[in-house]
C-alpha positions in Angstrom: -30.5 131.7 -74.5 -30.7 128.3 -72.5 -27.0 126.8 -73.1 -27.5 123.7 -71.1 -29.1 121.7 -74.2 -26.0 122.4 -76.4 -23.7 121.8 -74.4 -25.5 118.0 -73.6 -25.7 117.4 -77.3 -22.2 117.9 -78.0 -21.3 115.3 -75.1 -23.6 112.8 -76.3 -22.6 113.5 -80.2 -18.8 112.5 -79.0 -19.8 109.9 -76.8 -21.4 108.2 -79.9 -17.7 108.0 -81.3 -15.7 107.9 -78.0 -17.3 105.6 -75.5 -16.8 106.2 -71.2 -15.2 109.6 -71.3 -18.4 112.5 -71.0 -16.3 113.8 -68.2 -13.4 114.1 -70.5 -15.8 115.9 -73.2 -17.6 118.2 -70.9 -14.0 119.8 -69.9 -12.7 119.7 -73.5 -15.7 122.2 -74.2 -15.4 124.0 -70.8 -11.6 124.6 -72.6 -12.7 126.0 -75.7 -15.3 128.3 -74.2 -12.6 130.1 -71.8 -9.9 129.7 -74.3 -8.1 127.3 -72.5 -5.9 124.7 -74.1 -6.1 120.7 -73.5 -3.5 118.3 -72.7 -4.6 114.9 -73.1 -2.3 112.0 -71.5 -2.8 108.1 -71.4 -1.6 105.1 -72.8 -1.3 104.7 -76.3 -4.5 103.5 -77.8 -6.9 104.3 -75.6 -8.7 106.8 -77.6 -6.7 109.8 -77.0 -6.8 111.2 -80.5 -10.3 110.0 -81.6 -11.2 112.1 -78.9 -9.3 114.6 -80.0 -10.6 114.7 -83.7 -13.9 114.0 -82.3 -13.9 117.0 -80.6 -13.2 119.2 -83.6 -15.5 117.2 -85.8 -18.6 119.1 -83.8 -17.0 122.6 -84.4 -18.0 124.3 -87.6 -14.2 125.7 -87.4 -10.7 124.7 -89.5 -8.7 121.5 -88.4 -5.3 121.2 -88.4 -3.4 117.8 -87.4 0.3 117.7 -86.3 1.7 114.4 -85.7 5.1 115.4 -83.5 7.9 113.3 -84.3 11.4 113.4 -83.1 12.4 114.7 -86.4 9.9 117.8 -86.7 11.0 121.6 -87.1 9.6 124.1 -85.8 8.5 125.5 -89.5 6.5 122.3 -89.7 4.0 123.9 -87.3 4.8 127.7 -87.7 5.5 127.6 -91.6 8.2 128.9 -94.0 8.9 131.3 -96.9 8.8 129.7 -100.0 10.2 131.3 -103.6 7.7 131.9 -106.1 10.0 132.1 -109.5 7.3 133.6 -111.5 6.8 136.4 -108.7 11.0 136.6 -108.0 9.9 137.0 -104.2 8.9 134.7 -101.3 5.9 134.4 -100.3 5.1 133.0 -96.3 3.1 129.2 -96.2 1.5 129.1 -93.2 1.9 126.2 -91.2 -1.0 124.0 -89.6 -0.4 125.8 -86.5 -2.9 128.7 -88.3 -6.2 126.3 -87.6 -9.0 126.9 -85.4 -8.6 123.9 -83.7 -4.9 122.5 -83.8 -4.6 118.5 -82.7 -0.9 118.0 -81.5 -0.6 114.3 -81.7 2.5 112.6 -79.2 3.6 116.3 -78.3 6.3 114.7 -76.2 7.9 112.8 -79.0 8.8 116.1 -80.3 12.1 117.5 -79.2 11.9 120.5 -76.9 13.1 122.9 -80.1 10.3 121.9 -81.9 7.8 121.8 -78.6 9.2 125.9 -78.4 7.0 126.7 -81.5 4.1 126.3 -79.6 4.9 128.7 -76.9 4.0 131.9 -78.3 0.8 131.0 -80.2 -0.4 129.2 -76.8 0.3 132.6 -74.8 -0.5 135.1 -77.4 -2.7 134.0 -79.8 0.0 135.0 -82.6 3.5 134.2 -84.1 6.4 135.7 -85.2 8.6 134.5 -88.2 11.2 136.2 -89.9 10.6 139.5 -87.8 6.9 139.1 -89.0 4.3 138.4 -86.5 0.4 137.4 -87.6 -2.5 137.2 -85.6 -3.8 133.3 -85.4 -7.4 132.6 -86.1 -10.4 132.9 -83.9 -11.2 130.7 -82.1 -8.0 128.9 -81.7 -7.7 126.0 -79.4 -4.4 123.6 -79.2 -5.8 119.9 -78.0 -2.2 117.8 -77.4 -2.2 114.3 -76.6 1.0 112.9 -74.1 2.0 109.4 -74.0 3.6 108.6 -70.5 7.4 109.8 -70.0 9.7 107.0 -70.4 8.6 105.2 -73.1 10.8 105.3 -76.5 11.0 108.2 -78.5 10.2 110.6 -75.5 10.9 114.1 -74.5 9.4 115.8 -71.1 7.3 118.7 -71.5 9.1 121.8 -69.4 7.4 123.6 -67.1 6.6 126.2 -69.1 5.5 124.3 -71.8 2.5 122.5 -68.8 2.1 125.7 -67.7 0.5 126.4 -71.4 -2.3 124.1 -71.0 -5.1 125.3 -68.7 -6.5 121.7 -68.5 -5.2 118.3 -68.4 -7.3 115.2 -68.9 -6.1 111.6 -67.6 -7.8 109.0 -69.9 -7.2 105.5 -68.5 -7.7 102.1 -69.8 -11.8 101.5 -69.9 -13.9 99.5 -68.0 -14.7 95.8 -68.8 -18.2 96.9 -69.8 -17.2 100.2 -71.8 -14.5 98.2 -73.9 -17.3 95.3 -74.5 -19.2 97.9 -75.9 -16.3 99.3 -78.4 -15.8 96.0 -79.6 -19.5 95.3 -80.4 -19.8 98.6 -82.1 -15.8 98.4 -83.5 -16.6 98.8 -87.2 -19.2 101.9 -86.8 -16.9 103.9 -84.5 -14.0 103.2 -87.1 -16.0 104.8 -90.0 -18.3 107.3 -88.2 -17.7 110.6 -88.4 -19.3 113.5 -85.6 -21.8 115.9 -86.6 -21.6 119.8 -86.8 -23.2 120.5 -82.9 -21.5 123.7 -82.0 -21.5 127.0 -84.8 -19.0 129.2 -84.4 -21.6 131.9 -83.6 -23.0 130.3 -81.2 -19.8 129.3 -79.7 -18.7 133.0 -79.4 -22.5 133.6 -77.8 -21.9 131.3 -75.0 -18.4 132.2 -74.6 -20.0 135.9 -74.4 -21.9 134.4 -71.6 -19.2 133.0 -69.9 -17.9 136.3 -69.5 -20.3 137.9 -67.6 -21.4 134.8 -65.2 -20.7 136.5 -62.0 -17.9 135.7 -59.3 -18.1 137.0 -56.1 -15.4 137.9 -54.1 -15.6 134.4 -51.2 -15.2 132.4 -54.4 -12.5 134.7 -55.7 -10.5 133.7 -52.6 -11.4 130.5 -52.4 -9.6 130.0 -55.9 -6.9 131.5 -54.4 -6.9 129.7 -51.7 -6.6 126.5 -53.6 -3.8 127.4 -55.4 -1.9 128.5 -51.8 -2.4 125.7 -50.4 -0.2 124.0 -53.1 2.7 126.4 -53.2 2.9 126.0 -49.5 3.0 122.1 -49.7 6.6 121.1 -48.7 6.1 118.4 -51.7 6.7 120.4 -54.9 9.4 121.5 -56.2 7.8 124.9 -58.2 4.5 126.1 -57.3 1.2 126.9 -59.4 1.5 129.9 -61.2 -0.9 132.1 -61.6 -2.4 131.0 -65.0 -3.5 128.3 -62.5 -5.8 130.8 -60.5 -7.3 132.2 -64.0 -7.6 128.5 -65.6 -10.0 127.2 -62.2 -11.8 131.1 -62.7 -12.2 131.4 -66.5 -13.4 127.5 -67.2 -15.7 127.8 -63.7 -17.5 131.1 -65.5 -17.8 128.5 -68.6 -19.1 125.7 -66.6 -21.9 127.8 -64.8 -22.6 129.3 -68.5 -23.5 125.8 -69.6 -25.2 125.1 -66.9 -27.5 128.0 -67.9 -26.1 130.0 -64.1 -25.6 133.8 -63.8 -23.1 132.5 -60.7 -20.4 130.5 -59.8 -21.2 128.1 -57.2 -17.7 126.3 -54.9 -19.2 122.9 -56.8 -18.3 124.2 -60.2 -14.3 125.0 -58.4 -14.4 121.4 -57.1 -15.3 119.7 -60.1 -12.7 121.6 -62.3 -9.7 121.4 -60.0 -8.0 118.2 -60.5 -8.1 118.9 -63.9 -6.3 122.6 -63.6 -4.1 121.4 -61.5 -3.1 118.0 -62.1 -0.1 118.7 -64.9 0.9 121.7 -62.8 1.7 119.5 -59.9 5.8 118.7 -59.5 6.6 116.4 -57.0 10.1 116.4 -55.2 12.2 113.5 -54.9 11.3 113.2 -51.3 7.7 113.1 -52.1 7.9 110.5 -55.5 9.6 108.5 -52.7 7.4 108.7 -50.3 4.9 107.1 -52.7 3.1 110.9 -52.9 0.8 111.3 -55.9 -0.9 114.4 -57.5 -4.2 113.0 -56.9 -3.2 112.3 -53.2 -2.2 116.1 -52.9 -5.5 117.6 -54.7 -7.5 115.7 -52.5 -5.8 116.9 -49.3 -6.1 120.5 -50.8 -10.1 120.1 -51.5 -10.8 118.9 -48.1 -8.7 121.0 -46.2 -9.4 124.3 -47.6 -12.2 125.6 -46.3 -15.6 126.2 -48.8 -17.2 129.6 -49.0 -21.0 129.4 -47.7 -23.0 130.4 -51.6 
């Protein structure tokens, strides 16, 4: 099955809604075909979350919506036991966090208690309440949008918490010519609403796919190569871990899927990196000093480490 003309269609159904960001799209789905969760961070109103929603508009799968606040509990998102008089028992609600696709609006607003809940159904596709633990819903995708640390109201995400989130996205402001076209098409973008693109059959099809795209071994070590050449740099404080490594390997195998390849080519490593390992990256003190950025650092790391011959 050729893969390459869904995969287009879904970007260009987004873009209608969400203008300048096809880059931004294309690794959204890359996520959700490897199973990889999406941390989206930018300035507030930018477009994070009609992104977001976009994004799960195009699914044929359940939508769940959690706006973090500094005042939400963790059985806001995991759910609760509720008494049923007329039964004399409880019974368990479930919580939003039982979607297919879960949107986790201002994630750092919420207080790190609350940010917890999210741990195990990130990791293990499940989670435990009351000494219960249910499976979550296939597929199951978390999409979390960040406002910058600093401003009011915010908490920092731990490491831990990153490390959850096989791909980050960096939306900036738009261009002068992108935001001239948002204005002159303001009032359709407001109302409009995405179409179904994606099944969920086909959606576990290509995901099938991914599976089996081949890897050979130079590529193999090229990833990890990559991800050495970070925890050796003398300007961060913790090193990638390896959900780094399988992040860069498991979205590449998606890529090349959707690209309707039976092999992963270094191209499809370089075009996914920055976004593996951008939120993975802490700087020391010495190095934030230094004026050191994560996009400085990913850069050296592509054109140092040497590329495997295809």
């Amino acid at each position: 099955m050729e893969y390459a003309d869904l995969g287009q269609k879904f970007v260009d159904e987004i873009s209608k809604t969400v203008v300048g960001r096809d880059r931004a799209i294309r690794v959204m789905l890359i996520g959700l075909l490897s199973q990889g969760h999406i941390l989206i961070e930018g300035n507030p109103g930018i477009g994070k979350t009609t992104l977001a929603k976009a994004f799960a508009q195009t699914l044929g799968a359940k939508f769940d919506r959690i706006q973090m606040t500094p005042d939400i509990l963790p059985a806001d998102i995991i759910g609760t036991n509720v008494y049923e008089e007329k039964d004399s028992k409880f019974d368990f609600r479930a919580g939003p966090i039982f979607g297919n696709v879960i949107l986790v609006d201002e994630l750092n607003r919420a207080t790190p208690k609350a940010q917890s809940a999210l741990l195990e159904s990130m990791q293990e596709r499940q989670v435990t309440y009351d000494g219960r633990t249910m499976k979550l819903s296939e597929p199951f995708i978390v999409v979390a949008t960040e406002v910058p640390f600093g401003s009011p109201g915010t908490y920092p995400l731990s490491e831990v918490q990153s490390d959850r989130f096989a791909y980050s996205i960096h939306m900036d402001f738009p261009t002068v010519n992108e935001e001239i076209d948002v204005l002159g098409r303001i009032d359709e973008i407001e109302t409009r609403t995405c179409r179904q693109i994606i099944t969920l059959e086909e959606l576990a099809n290509i995901s099938q796919a991914a599976r089996e795209v081949f890897v050979s071994d130079p590529v193999k070590k090229y990833i990890v190569s990559l991800v050495n050449f970070l925890r050796t740099s003398q300007n961060l404080k913790n090193p990638p871990s390896v959900r780094a490594s399988i992040s860069l390997h498991k979205g590449a195998r998606a890529m090349a899927a959707l690209d309707n390849k039976d092999h992963i080519v270094p191209d499809d490593i370089k075009f996914l990196a920055p976004f593996v390992f951008w939120h993975r990256i802490y700087l020391t003190p010495e190095a934030l000093t230094a004026g050191i950025t994560p996009d400085q650092l990913i850069s050296e790391m592509l054109d140092q480490v040497p590329v495997p011959k295809e």
